[in-house]
PDB file of N, CA, C and O in Angstrom:
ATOM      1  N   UNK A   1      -4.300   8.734  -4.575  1.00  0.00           N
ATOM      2  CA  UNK A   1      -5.627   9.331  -4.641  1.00  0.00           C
ATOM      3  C   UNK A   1      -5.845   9.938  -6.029  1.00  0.00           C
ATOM      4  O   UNK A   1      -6.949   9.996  -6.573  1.00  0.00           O
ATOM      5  N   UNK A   2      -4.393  10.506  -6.698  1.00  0.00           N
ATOM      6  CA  UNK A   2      -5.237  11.731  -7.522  1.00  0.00           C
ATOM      7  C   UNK A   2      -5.414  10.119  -8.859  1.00  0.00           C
ATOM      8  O   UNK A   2      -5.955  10.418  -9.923  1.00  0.00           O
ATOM      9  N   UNK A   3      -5.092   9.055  -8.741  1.00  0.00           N
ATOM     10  CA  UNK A   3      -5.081   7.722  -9.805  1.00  0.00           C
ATOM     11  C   UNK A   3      -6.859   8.000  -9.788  1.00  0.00           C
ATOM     12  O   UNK A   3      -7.668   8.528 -10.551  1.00  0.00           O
ATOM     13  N   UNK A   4      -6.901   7.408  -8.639  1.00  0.00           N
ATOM     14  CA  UNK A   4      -8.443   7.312  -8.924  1.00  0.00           C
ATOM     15  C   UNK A   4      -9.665   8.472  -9.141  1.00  0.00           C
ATOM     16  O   UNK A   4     -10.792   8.339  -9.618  1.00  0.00           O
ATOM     17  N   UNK A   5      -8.868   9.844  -8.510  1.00  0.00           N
ATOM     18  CA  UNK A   5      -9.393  10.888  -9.468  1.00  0.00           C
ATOM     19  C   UNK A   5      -9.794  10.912 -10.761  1.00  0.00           C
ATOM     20  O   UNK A   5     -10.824  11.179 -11.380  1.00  0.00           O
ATOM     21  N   UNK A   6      -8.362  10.450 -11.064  1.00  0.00           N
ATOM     22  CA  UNK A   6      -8.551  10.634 -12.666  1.00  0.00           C
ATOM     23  C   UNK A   6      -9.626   9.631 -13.254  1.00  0.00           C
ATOM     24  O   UNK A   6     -10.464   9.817 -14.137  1.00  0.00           O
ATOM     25  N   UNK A   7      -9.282   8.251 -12.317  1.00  0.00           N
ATOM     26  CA  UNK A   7     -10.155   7.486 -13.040  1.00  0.00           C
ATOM     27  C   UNK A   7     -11.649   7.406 -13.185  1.00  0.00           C
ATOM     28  O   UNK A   7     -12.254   7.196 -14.236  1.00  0.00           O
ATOM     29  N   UNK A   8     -12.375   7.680 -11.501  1.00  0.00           N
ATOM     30  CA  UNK A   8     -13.589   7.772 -11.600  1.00  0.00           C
ATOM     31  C   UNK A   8     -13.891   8.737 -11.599  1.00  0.00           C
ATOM     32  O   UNK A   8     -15.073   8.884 -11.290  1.00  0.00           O
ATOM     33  N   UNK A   9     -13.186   9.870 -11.883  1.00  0.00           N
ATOM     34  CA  UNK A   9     -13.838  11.281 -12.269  1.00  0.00           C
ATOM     35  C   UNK A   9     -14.576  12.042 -11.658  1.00  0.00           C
ATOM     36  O   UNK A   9     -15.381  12.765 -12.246  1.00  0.00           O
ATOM     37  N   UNK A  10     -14.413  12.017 -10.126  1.00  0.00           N
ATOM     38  CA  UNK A  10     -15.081  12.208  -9.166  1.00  0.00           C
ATOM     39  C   UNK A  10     -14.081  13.382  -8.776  1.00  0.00           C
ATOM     40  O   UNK A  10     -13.028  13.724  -9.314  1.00  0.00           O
ATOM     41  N   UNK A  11     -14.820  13.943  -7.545  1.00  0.00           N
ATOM     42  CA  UNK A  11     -13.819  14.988  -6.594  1.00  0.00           C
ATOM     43  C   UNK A  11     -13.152  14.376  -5.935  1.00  0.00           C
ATOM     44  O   UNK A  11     -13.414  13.259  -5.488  1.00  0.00           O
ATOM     45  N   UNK A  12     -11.752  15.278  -5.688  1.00  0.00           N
ATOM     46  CA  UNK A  12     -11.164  14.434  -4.191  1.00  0.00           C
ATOM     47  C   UNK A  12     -11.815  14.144  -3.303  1.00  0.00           C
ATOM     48  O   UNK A  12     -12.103  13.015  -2.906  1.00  0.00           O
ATOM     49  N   UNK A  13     -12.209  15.469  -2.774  1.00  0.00           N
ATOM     50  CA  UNK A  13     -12.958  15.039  -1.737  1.00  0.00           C
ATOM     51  C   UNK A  13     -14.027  13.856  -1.244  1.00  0.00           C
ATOM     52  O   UNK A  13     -14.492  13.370  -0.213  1.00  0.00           O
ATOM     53  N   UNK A  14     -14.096  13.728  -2.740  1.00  0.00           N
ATOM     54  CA  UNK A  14     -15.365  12.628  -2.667  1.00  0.00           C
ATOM     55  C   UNK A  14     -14.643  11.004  -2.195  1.00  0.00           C
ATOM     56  O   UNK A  14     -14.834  10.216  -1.269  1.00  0.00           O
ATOM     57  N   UNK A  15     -13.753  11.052  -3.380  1.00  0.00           N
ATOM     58  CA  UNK A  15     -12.956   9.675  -3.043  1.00  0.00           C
ATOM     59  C   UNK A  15     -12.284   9.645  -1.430  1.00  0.00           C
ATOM     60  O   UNK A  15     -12.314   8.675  -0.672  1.00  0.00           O
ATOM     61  N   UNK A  16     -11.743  10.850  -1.180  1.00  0.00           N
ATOM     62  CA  UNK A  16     -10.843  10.874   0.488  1.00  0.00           C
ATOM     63  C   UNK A  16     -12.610  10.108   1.493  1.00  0.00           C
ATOM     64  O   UNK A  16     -12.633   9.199   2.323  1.00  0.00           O
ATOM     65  N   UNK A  17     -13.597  10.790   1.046  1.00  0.00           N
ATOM     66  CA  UNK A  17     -14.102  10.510   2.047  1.00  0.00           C
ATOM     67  C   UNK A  17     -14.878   8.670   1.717  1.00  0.00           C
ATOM     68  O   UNK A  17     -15.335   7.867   2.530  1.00  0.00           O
ATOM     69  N   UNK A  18     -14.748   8.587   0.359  1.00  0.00           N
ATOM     70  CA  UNK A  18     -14.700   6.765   0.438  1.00  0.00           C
ATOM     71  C   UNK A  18     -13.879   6.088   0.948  1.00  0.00           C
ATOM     72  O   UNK A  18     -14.044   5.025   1.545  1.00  0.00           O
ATOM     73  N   UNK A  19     -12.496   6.916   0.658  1.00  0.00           N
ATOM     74  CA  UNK A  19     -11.434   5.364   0.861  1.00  0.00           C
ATOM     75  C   UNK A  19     -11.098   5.579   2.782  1.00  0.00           C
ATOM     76  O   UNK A  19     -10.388   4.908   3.532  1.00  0.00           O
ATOM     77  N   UNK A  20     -12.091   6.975   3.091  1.00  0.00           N
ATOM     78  CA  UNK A  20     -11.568   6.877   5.228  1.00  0.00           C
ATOM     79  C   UNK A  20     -12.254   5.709   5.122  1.00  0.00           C
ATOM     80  O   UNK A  20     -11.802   4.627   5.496  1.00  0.00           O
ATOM     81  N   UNK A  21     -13.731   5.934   4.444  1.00  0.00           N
ATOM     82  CA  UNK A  21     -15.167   4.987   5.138  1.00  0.00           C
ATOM     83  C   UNK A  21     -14.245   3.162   4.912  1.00  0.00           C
ATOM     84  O   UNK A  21     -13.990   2.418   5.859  1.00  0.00           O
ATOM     85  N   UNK A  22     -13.959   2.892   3.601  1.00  0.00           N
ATOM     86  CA  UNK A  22     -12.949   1.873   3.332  1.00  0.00           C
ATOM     87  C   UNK A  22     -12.150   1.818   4.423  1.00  0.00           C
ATOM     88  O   UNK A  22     -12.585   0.886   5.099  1.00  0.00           O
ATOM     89  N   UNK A  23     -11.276   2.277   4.931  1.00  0.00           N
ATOM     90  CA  UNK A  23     -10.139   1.864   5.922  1.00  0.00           C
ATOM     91  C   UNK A  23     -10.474   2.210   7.445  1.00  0.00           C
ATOM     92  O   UNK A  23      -9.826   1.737   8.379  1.00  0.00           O
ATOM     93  N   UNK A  24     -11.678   3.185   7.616  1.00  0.00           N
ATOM     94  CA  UNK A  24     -12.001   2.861   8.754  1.00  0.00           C
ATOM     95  C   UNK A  24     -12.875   1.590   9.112  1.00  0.00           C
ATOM     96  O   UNK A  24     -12.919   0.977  10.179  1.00  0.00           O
ATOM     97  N   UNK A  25     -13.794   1.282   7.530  1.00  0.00           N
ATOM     98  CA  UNK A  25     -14.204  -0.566   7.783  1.00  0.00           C
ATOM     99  C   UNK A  25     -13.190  -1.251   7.595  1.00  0.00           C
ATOM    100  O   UNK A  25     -13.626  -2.253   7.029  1.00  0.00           O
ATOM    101  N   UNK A  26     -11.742  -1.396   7.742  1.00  0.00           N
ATOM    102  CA  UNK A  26     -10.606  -1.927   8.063  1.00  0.00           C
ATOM    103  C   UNK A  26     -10.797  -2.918   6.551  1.00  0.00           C
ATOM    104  O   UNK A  26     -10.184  -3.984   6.484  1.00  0.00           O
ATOM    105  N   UNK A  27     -11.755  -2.425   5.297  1.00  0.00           N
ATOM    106  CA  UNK A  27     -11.259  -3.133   3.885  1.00  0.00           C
ATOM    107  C   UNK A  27      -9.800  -2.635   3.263  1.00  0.00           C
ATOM    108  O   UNK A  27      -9.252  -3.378   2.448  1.00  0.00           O
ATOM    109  N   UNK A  28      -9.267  -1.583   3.579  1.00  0.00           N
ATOM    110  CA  UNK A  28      -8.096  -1.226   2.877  1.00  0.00           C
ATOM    111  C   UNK A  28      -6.890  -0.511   4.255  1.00  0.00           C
ATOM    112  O   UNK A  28      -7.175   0.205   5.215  1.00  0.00           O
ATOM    113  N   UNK A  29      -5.814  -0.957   3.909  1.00  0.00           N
ATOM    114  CA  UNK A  29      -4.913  -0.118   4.608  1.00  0.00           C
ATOM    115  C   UNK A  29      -4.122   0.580   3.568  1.00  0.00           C
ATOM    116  O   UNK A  29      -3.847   0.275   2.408  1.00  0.00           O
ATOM    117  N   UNK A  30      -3.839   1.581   4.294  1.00  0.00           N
ATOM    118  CA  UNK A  30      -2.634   3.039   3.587  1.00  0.00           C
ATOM    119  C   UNK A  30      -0.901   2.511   4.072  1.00  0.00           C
ATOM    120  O   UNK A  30      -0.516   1.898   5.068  1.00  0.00           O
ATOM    121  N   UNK A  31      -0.480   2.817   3.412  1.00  0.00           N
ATOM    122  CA  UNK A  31       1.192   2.809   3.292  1.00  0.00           C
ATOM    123  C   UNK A  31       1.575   3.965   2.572  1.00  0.00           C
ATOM    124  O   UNK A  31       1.316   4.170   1.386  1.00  0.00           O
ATOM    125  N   UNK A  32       2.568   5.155   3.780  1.00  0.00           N
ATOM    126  CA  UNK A  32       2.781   6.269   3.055  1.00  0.00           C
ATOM    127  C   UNK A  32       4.377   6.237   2.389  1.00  0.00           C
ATOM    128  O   UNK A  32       5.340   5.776   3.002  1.00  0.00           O
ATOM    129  N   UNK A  33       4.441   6.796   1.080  1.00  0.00           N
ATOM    130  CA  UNK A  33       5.773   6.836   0.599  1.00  0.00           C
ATOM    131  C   UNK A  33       6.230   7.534   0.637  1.00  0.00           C
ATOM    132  O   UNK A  33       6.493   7.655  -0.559  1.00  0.00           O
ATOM    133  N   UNK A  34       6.894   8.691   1.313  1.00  0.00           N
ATOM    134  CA  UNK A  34       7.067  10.241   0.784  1.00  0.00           C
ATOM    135  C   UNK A  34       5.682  11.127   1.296  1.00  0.00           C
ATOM    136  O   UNK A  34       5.273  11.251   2.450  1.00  0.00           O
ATOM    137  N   UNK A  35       5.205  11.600   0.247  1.00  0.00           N
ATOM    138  CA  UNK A  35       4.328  12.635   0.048  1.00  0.00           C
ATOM    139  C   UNK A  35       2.718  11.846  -0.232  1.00  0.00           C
ATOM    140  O   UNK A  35       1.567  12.150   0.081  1.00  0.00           O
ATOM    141  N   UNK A  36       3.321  10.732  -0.961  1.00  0.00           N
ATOM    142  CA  UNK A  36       2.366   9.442  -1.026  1.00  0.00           C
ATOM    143  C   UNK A  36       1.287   8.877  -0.378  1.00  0.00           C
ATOM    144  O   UNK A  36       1.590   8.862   0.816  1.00  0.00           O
ATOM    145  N   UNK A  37       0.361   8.479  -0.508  1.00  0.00           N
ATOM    146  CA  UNK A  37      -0.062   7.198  -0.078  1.00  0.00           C
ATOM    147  C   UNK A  37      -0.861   6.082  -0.717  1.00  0.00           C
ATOM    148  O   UNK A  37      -1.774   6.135  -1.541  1.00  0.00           O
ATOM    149  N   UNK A  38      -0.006   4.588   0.155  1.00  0.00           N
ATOM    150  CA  UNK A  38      -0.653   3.783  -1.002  1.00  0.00           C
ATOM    151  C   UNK A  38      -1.475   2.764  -0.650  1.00  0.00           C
ATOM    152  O   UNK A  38      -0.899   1.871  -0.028  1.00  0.00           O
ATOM    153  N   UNK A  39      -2.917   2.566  -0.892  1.00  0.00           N
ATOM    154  CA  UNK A  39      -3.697   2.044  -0.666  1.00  0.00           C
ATOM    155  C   UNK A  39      -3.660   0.407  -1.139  1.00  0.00           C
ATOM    156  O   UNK A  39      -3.040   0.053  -2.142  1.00  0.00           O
ATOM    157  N   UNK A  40      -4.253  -0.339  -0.456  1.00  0.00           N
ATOM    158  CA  UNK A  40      -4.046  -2.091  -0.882  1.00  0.00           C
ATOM    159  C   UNK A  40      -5.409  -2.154   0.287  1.00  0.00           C
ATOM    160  O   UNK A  40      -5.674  -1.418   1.237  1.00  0.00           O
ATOM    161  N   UNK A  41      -6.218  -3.569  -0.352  1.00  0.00           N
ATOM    162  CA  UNK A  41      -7.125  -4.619   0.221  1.00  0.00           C
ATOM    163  C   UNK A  41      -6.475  -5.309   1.258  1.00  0.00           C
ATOM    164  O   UNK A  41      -5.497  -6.030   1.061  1.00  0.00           O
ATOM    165  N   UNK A  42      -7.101  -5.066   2.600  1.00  0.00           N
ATOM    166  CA  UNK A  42      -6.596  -5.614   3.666  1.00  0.00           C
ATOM    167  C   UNK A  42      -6.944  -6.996   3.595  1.00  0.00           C
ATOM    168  O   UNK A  42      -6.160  -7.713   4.219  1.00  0.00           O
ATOM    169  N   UNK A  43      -8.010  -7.668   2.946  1.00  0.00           N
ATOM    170  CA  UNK A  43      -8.138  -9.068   3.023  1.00  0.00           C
ATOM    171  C   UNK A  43      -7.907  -9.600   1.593  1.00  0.00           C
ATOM    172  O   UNK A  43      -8.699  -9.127   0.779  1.00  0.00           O
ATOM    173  N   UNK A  44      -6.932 -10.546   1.056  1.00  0.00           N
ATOM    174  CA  UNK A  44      -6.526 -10.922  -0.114  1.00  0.00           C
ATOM    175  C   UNK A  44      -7.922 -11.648  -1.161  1.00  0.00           C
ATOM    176  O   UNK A  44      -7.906 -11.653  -2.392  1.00  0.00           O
ATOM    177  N   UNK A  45      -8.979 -12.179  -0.342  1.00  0.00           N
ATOM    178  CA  UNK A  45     -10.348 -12.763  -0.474  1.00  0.00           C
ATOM    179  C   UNK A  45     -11.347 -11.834  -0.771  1.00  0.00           C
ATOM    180  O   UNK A  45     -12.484 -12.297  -0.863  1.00  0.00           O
ATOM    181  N   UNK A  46     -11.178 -10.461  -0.969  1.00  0.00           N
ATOM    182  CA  UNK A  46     -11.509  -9.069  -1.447  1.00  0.00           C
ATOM    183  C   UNK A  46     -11.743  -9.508  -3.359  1.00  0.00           C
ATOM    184  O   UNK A  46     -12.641  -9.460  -4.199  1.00  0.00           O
ATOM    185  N   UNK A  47     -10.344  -9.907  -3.268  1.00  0.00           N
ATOM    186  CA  UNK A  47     -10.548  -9.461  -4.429  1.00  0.00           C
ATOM    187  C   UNK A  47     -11.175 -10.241  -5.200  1.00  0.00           C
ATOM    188  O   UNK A  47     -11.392  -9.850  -6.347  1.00  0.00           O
ATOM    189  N   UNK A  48     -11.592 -11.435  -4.818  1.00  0.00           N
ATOM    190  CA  UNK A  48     -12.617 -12.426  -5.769  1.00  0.00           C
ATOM    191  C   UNK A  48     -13.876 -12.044  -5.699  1.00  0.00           C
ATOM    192  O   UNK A  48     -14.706 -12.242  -6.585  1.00  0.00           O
ATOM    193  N   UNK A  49     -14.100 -11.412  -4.515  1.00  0.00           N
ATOM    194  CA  UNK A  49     -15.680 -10.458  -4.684  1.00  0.00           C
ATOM    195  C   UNK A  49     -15.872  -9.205  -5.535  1.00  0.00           C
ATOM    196  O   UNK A  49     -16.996  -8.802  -5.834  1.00  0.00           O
ATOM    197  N   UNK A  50     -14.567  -8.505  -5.978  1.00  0.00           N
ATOM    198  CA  UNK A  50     -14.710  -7.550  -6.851  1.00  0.00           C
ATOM    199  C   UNK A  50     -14.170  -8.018  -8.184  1.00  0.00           C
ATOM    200  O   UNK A  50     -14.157  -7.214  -9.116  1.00  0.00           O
ATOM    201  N   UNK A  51     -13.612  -9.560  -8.397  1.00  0.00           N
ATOM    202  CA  UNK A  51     -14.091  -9.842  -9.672  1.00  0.00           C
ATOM    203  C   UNK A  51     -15.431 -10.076 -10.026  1.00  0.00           C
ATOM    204  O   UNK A  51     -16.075  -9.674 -10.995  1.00  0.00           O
ATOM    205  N   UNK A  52     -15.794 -10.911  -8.923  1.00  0.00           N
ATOM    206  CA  UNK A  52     -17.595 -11.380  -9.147  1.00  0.00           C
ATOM    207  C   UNK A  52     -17.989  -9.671  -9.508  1.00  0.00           C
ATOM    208  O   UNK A  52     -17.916  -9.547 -10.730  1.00  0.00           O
ATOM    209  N   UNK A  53     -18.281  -8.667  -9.008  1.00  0.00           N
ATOM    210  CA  UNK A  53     -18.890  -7.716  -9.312  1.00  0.00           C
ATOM    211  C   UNK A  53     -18.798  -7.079 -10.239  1.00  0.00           C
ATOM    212  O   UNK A  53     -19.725  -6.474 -10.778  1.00  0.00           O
ATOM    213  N   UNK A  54     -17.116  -7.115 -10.753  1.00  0.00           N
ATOM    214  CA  UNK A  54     -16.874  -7.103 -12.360  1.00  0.00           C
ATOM    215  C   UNK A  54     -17.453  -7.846 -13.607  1.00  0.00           C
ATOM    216  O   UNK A  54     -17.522  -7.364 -14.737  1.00  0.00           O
ATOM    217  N   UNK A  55     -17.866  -9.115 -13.221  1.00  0.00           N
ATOM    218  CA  UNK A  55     -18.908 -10.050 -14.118  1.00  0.00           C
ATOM    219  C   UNK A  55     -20.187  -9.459 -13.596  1.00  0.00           C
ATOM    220  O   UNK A  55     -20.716  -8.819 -14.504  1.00  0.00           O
ATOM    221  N   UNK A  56     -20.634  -9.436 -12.892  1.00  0.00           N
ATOM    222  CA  UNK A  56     -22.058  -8.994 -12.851  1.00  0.00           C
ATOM    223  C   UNK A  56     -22.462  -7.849 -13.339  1.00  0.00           C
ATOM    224  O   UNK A  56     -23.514  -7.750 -13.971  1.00  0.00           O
ATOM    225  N   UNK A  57     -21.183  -6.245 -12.949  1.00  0.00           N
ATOM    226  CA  UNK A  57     -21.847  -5.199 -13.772  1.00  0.00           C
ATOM    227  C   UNK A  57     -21.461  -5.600 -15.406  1.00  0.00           C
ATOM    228  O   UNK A  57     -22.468  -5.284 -16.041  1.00  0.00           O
ATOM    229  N   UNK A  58     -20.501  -6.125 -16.296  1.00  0.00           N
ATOM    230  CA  UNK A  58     -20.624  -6.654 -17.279  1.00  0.00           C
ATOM    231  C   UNK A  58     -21.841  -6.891 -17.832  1.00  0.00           C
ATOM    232  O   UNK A  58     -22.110  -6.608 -19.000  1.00  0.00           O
ATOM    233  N   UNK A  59     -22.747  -7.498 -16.904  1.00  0.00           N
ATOM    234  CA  UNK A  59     -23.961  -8.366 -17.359  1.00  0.00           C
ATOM    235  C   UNK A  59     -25.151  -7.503 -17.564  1.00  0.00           C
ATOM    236  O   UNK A  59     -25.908  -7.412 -18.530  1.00  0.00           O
ATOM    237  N   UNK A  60     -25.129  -6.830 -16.301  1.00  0.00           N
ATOM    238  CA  UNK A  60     -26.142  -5.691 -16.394  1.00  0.00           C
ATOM    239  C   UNK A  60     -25.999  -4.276 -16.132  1.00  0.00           C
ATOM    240  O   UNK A  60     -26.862  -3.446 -15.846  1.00  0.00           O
ATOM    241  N   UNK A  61     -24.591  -4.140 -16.301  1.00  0.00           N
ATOM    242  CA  UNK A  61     -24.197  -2.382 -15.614  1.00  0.00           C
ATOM    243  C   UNK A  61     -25.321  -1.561 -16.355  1.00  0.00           C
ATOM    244  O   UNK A  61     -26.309  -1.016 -15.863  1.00  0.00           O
ATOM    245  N   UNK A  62     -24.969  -1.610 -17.482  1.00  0.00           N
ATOM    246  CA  UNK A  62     -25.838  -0.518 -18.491  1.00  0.00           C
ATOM    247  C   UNK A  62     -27.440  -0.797 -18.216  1.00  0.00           C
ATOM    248  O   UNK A  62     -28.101   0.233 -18.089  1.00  0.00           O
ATOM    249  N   UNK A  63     -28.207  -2.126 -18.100  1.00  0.00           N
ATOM    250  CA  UNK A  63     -29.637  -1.757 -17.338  1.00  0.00           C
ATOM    251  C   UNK A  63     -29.593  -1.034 -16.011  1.00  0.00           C
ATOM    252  O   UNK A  63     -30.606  -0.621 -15.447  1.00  0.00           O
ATOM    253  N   UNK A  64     -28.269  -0.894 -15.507  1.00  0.00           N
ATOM    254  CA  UNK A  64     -28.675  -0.176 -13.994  1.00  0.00           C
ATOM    255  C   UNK A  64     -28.129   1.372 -14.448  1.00  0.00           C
ATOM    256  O   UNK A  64     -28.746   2.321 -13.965  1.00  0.00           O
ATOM    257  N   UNK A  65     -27.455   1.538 -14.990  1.00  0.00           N
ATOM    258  CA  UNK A  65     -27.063   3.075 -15.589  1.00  0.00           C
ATOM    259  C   UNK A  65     -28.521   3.268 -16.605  1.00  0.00           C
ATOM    260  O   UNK A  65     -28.551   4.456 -16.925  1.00  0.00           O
ATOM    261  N   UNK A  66     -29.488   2.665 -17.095  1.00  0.00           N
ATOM    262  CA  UNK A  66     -30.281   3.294 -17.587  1.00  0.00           C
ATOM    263  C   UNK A  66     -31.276   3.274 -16.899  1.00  0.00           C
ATOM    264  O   UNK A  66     -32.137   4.006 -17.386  1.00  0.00           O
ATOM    265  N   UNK A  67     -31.605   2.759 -15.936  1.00  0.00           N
ATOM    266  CA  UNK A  67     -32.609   2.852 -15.267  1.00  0.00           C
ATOM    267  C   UNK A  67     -32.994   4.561 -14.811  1.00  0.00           C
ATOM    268  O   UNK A  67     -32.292   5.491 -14.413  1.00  0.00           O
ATOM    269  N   UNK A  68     -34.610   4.397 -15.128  1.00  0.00           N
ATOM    270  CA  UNK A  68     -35.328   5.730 -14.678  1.00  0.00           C
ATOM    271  C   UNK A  68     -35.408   6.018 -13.182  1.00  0.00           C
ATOM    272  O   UNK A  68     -36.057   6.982 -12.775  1.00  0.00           O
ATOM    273  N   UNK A  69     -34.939   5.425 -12.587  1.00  0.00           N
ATOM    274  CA  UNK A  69     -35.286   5.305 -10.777  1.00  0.00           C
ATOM    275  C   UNK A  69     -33.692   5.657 -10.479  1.00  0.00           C
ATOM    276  O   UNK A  69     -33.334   6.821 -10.293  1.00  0.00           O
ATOM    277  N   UNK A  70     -32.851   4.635 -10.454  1.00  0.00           N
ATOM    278  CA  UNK A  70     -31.160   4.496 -10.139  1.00  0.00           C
ATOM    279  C   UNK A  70     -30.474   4.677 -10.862  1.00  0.00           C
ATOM    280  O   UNK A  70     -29.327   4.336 -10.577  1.00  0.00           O
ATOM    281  N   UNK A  71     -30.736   5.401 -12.425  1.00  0.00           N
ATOM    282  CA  UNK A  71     -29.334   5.108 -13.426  1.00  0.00           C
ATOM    283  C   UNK A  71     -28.754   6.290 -13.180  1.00  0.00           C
ATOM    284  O   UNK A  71     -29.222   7.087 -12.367  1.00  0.00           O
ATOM    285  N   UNK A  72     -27.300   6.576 -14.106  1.00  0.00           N
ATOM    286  CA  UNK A  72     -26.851   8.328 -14.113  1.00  0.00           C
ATOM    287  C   UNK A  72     -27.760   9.309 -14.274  1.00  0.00           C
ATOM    288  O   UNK A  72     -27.594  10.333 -13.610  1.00  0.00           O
ATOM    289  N   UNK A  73     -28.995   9.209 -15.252  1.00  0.00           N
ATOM    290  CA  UNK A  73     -30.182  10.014 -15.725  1.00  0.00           C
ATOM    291  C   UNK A  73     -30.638  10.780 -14.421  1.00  0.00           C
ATOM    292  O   UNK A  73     -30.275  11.884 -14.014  1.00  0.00           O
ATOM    293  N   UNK A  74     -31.476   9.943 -13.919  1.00  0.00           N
ATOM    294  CA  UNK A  74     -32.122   9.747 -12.425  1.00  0.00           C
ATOM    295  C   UNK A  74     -31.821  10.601 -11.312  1.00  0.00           C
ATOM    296  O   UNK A  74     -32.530  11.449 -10.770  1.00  0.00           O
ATOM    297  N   UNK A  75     -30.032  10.040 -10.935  1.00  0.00           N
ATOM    298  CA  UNK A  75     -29.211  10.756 -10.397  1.00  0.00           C
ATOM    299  C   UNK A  75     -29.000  12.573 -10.637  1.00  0.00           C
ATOM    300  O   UNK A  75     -28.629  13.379  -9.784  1.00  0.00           O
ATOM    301  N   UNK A  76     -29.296  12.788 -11.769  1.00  0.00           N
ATOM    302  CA  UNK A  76     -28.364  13.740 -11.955  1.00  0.00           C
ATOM    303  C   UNK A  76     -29.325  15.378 -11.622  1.00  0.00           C
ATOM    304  O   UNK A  76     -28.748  16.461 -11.711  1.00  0.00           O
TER     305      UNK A  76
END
C-alpha cells in the first residue's frame, strides 16, 4: 500500500478504499507476507487493458487534466 502512496500521492485511506472496491470486484487478490500485503491482477487479460489505457492517456491525458469541466483545475 504505502508503494502506491508514494506513487499516486494520495491518502491511505484513499487507496485502502480503492484497492477493497478492486478486490471486492474480484480485479485483484491480496497475498499477505508478514506484516505485508501483496496485491496482483486476478485476471492475467487485465493487463492488456491497462496497457491500452496507458496509450490512450499518452494521447490525450493532458487534454483531460486540462480540461475546465474534468481536469485537476476543475477538481480542485
Amino acid at each position: 500500500m504505502r508503494d502506491l502512496v508514494d506513487e499516486l500521492g494520495l491518502a491511505q485511506s484513499t487507496i485502502s478504499e480503492h484497492v477493497a472496491c478492486l478486490r471486492d470486484c474480484g480485479l485483484v487478490t491480496g497475498r499477505a507476507e508478514g506484516r505485508q500485503l501483496f496485491y496482483s491482477l486476478s485476471h492475467p487479460e487485465l493487463t492488456h487493458l491497462l496497457e491500452a489505457v496507458e496509450v490512450l492517456l499518452q494521447a490525450t491525458g493532458f487534454k483531460v487534466d486540462l480540461c475546465s469541466t474534468y481536469g485537476s483545475e476543475a477538481l480542485a
